[in-house]
N, C-alpha and C positions, 0 to 999 in steps of 0.2 A: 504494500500500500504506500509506503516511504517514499519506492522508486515510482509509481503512478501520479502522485502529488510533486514529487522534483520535475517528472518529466511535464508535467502541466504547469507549472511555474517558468520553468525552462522556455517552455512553447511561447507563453503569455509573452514572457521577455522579447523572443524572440517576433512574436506580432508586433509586440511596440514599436520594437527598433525599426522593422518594416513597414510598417504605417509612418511613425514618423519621419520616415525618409523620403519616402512618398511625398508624405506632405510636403516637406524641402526642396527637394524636387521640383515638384509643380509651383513652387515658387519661384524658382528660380530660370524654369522656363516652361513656361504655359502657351507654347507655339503648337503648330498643327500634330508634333507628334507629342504634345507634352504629358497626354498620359501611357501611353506607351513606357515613355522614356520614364516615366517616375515610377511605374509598374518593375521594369527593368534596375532602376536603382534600388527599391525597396529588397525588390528577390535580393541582390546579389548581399545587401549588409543582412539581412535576417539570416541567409546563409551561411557566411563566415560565423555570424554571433551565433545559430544553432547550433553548427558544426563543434564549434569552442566548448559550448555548455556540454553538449551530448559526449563528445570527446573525453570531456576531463571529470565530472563528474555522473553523468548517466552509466557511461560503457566504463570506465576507468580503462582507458584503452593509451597503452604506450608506446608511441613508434619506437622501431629500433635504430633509426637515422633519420637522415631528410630525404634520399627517397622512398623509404618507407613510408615515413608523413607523407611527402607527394601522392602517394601512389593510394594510399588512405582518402586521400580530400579527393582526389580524382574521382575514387568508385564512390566517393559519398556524394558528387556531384552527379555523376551517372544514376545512383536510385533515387536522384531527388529528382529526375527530369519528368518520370511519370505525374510523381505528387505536384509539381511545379505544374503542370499542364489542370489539375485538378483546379487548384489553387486560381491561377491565371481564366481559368473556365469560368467560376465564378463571381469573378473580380470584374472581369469584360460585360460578361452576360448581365449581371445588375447594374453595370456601366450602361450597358444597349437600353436594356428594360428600364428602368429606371429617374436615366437620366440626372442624378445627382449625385456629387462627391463624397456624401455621407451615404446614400446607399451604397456608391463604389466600395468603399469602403468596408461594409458590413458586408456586403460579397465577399471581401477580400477575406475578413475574418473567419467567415465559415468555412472557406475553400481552404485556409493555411489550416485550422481545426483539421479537418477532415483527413487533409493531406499528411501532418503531424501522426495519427494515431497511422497512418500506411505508413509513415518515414520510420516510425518506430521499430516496427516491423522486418523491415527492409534494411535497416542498420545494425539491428539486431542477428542477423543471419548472416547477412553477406560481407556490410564494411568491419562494424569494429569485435570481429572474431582474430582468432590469430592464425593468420593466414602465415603461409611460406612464404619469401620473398623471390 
């Protein structure tokens, strides 16, 4: 139950930091591709800050070099592409429907939800196991 409530905590974190990147983003450029592009900066800092949390405290997972890390953040990038897509489904779709920043938004939230409990899943098995090099 410990590890269900860190990794919900974790998650939350890591929506924040992606929402409010987002937000910053579209601040800073709210041109024809401006939510695309804050969609795109969101993903990418929730990512690194997921990756961090899940890494060190979820998995207690320890590379054995830097290309091991590499090779670690690589395959955690590759089973994030499905949930990403999730996520992104979401996030657009109550963009389309919707039409408002705050619905954008609470798309966004439910799709990283959703996509979080399959990341879980997914990192669990395949990234932070101890694989051969």
């Amino acid at each position: 139950m410990k590890l269900a409530i860190s990794y919900a905590f974790f998650a939350l974190l890591a929506t924040m930091a992606n929402i409010a990147s987002q937000e910053l983003a579209i601040s800073v450029y709210e041109g024809t591709f401006g939510v695309p592009f804050s969609v795109l900066v969101g993903t990418a800092v929730g990512l690194v800050v997921k990756y961090v949390l899940d890494k060190h405290y979820i998995f207690r997972f320890r590379t054995r070099d830097a290309m091991h890390g590499g090779q670690t953040f690589v395959l955690y990038v590759l089973m994030g592409l499905a949930t990403t897509a999730i996520f992104w489904g979401f996030e657009f779709g109550f963009h389309h429907f919707f039409a408002s920043r705050e619905m954008r938004y609470l798309g966004g939230v439910i799709g990283l939800a959703i996509g979080y409990i399959a990341k879980y899943h997914l990192d669990k098995h395949y990234v932070f196991k101890e694989r051969t090099a």
